[in-house]
N, C-alpha and C positions, 0 to 999 in steps of 0.2 A: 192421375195417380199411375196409371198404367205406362204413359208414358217415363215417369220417372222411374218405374221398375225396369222399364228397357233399357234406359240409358246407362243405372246402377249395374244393369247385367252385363254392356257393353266394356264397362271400364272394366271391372272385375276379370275379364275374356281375356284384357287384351293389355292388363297390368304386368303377367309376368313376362310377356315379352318385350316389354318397354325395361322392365329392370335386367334381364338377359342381355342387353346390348349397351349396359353402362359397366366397362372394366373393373376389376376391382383394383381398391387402391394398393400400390407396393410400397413397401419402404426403402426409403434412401439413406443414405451419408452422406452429408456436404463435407467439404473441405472449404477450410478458411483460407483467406487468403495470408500471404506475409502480410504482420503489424508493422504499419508507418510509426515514424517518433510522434504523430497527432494521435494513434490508436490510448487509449484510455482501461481502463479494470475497476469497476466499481464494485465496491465489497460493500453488502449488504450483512448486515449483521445476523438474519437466519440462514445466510449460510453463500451460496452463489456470489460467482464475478461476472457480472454485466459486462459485456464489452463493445464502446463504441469510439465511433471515429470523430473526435474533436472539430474536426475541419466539416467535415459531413452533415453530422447528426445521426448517421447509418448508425444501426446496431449491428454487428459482426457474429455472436454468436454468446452462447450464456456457460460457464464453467460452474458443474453443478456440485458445491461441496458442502462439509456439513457445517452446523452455525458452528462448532467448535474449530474450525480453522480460523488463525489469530492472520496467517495472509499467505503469498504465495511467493517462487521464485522463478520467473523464465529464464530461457537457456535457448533462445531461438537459435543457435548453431547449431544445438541436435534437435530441435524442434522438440527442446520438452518442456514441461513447467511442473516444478515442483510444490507440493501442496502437505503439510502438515496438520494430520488430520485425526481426529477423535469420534469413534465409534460406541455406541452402548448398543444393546443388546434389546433393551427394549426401550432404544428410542431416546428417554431423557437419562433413563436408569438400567439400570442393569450390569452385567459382566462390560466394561469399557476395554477397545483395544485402541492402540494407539499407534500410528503408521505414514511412513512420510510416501504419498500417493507420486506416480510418475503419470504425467497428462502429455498426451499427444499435441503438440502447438496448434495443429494443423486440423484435428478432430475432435479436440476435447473430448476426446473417449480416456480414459484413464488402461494403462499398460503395463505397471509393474505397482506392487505396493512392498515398503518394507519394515520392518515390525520396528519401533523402537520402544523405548521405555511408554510407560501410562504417565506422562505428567508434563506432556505439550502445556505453555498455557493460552489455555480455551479463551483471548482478547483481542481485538483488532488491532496489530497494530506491524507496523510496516516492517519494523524490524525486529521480528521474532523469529523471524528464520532470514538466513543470508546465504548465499554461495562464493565461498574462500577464492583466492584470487587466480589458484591453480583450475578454477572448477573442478573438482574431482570433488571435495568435502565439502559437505553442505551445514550449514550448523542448525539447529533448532530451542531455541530459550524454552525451557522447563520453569514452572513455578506452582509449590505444593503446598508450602508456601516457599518450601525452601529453595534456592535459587540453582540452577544449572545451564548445562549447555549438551546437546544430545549431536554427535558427530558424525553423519551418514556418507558413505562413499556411494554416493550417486553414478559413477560408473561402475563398481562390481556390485551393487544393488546391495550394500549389507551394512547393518551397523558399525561403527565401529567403538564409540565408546561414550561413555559421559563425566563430562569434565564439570567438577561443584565450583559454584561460582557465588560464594555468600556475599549479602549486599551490593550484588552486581548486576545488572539487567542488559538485555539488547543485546543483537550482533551486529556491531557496524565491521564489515571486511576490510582489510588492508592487504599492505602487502607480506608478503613472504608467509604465504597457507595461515596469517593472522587476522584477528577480529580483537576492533577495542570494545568498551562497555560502560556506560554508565554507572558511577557509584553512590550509595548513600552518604559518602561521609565528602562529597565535594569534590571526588578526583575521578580519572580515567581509568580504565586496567584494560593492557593488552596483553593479549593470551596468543602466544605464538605454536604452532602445532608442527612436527616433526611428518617426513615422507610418509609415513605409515597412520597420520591422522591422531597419532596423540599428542596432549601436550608435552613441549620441548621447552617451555619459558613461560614467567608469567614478570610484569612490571607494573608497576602506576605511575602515572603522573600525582604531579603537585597538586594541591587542592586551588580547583578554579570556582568553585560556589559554597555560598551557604543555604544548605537546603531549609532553613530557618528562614533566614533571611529573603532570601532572592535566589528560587532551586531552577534549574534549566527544563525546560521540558525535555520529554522522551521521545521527542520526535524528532530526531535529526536528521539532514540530508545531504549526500555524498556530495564533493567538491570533484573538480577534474585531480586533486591529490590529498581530498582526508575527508573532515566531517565539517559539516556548521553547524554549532548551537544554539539557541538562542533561550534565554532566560528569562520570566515571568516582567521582568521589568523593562526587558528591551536591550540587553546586554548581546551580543553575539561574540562567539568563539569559533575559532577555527583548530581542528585536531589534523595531525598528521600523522605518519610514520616515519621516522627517519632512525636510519641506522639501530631498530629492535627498539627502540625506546619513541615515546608519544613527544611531538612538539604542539605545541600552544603559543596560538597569536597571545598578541595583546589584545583584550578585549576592548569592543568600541559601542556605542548605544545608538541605536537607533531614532531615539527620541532628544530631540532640542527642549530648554528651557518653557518655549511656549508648547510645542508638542506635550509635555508634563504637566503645563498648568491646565491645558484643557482636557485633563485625564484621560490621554492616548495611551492604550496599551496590547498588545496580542493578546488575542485569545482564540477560541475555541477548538476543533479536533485535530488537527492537521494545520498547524498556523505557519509552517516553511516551505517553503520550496527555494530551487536553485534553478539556473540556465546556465548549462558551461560554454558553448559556444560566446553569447554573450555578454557573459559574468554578471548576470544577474542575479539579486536575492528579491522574495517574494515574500512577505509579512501580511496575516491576515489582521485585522487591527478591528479596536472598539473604542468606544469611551467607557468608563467604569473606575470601580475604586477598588480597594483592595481584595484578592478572592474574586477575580471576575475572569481567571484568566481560561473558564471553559465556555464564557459568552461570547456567542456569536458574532461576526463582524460585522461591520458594515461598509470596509474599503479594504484596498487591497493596495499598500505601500512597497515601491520597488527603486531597488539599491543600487547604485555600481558597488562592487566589492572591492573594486580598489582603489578607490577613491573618498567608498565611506558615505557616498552623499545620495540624498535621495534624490530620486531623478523623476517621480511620478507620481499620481495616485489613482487609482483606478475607484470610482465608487459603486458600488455594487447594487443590482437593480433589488434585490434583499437581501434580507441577511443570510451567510454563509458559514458554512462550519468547518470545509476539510477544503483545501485547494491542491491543486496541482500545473503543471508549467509544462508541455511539452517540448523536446529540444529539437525542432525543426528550426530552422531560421528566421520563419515568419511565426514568432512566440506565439501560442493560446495555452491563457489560462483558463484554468479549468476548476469550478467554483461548485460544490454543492450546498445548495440552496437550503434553508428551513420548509421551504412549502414541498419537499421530498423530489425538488428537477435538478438536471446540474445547467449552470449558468457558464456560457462563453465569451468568454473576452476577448478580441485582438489587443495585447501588449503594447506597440506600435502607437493605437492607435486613442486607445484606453478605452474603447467602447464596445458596448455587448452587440456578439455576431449572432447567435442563435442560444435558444432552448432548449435540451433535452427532456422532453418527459417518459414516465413511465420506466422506472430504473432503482425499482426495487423497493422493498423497505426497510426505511431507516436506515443510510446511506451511511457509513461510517467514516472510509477514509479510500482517495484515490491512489493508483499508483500507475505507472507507465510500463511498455515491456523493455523499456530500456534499464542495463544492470546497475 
C-alpha cells in the first residue's frame, strides 16, 4: 500500500510538467486547391456541399450551408461561389432572411452576403439559381407558391430586381444576359434582361410536351449551345437560343421497340447528364411501369448525340439516384448510390473504379465546378 501511495505521489509531482511541455493547439486556415473537371459537390439535403475528387476518392474540403439552399453557383475566375440561402431566426422558425451568400473558392469561408427577397425556393435542385452569360447577374428561382425570378448583380453586391414568372420554373442561361424556363402548359420561355439587369423581352416557344401525357423532367443539362431535355418516357429535346427566340430539335427516343417492351425507362433524382468534349448523353435508367419515373436505377445508358445511337451500358454495382459526368477526357461518371456512397465509373471502360463513402446524408443531387 505504501508503496502505491509513493508512486500516486510521484505522478501527481511530475504531471504538471509533462503537460507544460505539450504546445497548445492553434488554429489554421487551409486553402483549397484549384477544382480539376473530376472535382465533384455533393449536396446533402440538410444543408452542406461535400467536395471530392472523382479520379482520387480525396475529399477536398466541406461548403457549410443551410438545408434551405436549393444549390450553388461557382465562378472560379474570381474564386467565388455563389449560394442562395435561407435563414430563420430560430433555427426551423422564426423571423427568415433570405440572402445570396458570396464563398471564397479557395477557403470556403463566406465574404459578402446580399439581402434578396424571403421566397428562395428551399429545394434541391441544380437549376434554381444560374449565372447570366455576361456574369455580372445571377438569377435566383422564387416559389411561394407563386413563381419568380430574384436578379442579383454579383459584382456591385446588390439586388437588383424580381421578375414574376407564373407557370414557369428554373434558370437555364443562354446567351445575350438571357435565361430560358420550363413551363406548365408544354413550352419554353426566354426572358432576356437589358444592361442594367432588367427585363428587356420575354418569348416562348411552341409547345413540345404534354405534361398529362409525357411531361419532361426539371432537370436539364447544358449543351456546348443550349439545353437537353429529356421526358418521362425517353423522349429528348434539344433547346437553343438563336436570334432572341428558342429553337427546338426534333425530338428522338431513347428507347427501341424491345427497349419498351422490357419496361426501360429513366428514373430517379438526377437522371441526365452531358459530356461536351465527347458528345455524350448519360440516362439513368430502370425497369418499371407507369409513375416510376422517381425509382432508382440500375444502369446507366449512354448516347452519341449525334448520331442518336446508344453506344453503351454501364450497369451499376446498385442502385443509383443522381449521376453526374465530369468533362476531363478520360469520362468518370459519378453515380450516387441508395446505400448513401457515391459509386465511380470509368466511361471508357464501363467498369466501377472506386467508392466513396461517408458523404453526407441523404445525397440529393451532384453537380461539377464547371459552368
Amino acid at each position: 500500500m505504501r508503496i502505491y501511495l509513493l508512486l500516486l505521489s510521484a505522478l501527481c509531482f511530475h504531471a504538471p510538467f509533462a503537460l507544460a511541455q505539450i504546445s497548445p493547439e492553434t488554429i489554421t486556415r487551409e486553402t483549397m486547391s484549384e477544382p480539376s473537371d473530376t472535382w465533384v459537390m455533393v449536396k446533402s439535403s440538410f444543408g452542406p456541399h461535400y467536395i471530392f475528387d472523382a479520379a482520387t476518392g480525396d475529399m477536398h474540403g466541406m461548403l457549410s450551408l443551410t438545408k434551405f439552399t436549393p444549390s450553388v453557383q461557382p465562378h472560379l475566375g474570381r474564386n467565388e461561389i455563389y449560394a442562395a440561402e435561407s435563414y430563420y431566426s430560430r433555427v426551423d422558425r422564426g423571423e427568415r432572411t433570405d440572402v445570396v451568400t458570396v464563398y471564397d473558392s479557395k477557403t470556403l469561408s463566406p465574404t459578402a452576403e446580399i439581402k434578396i427577397p424571403n421566397k428562395v425556393a428551399a429545394l434541391p435542385f441544380r437549376q434554381y439559381i444560374g449565372l447570366l452569360n455576361e456574369d455580372k447577374y445571377l438569377g435566383v428561382f422564387n416559389l411561394t407558391p407563386a413563381q419568380s425570378v430574384s436578379i442579383v448583380d454579383v459584382e456591385d453586391r446588390v439586388f437588383v430586381g424580381e421578375i414574376s414568372t407564373p407557370g414557369c420554373s428554373l434558370i437555364m442561361p443562354s446567351e445575350n444576359r438571357s435565361f430560358m424556363q420550363i413551363c406548365g402548359d408544354g413550352t419554353l420561355q426566354l426572358i432576356t434582361l437589358d444592361a442594367k439587369g432588367k427585363e428587356s423581352a420575354r418569348t416562348r416557344s411552341k409547345s413540345i410536351f404534354d405534361i398529362d401525357e409525357d411531361p419532361v423532367y426539371d432537370k436539364p443539362v447544358p449543351t456546348q449551345d443550349g439545353w437537353l431535355l429529356l421526358s418521362f418516357e425517353g423522349e429528348v429535346f434539344e433547346a437553343t437560343y438563336n436570334e432572341e427566340k428558342i429553337a427546338l430539335t426534333e425530338p428522338w427516343s431513347i428507347l427501341t421497340k424491345e427497349d419498351k417492351k422490357a419496361r426501360w425507362k429513366p428514373g430517379g433524382g438526377q437522371i441526365l447528364a452531358y459530356h461536351k468534349n465527347l458528345d455524350l448523353i448519360f440516362t439513368l435508367m430502370h425497369q418499371g411501369g407507369k409513375d416510376t419515373h422517381e425509382d432508382a436505377g440500375t444502369e446507366v445508358w449512354v448516347f452519341n448525340k449525334e448520331t442518336k445511337r446508344r453506344i453503351s451500358r454501364i450497369k451499376l454495382e446498385t442502385h443509383g439516384t443522381s449521376i453526374h459526368v465530369g468533362q476531363s477526357n478520360e469520362a468518370l461518371l459519378t453515380v450516387t448510390a441508395v446505400d448513401s456512397t457515391l459509386r465511380v465509373y470509368d466511361v471508357a471502360k464501363t467498369k466501377p473504379v472506386r467508392t466513396i463513402k461517408q458523404v453526407g446524408d441523404f445525397v440529393t443531387f451532384i453537380q461539377g465546378f464547371q459552368r
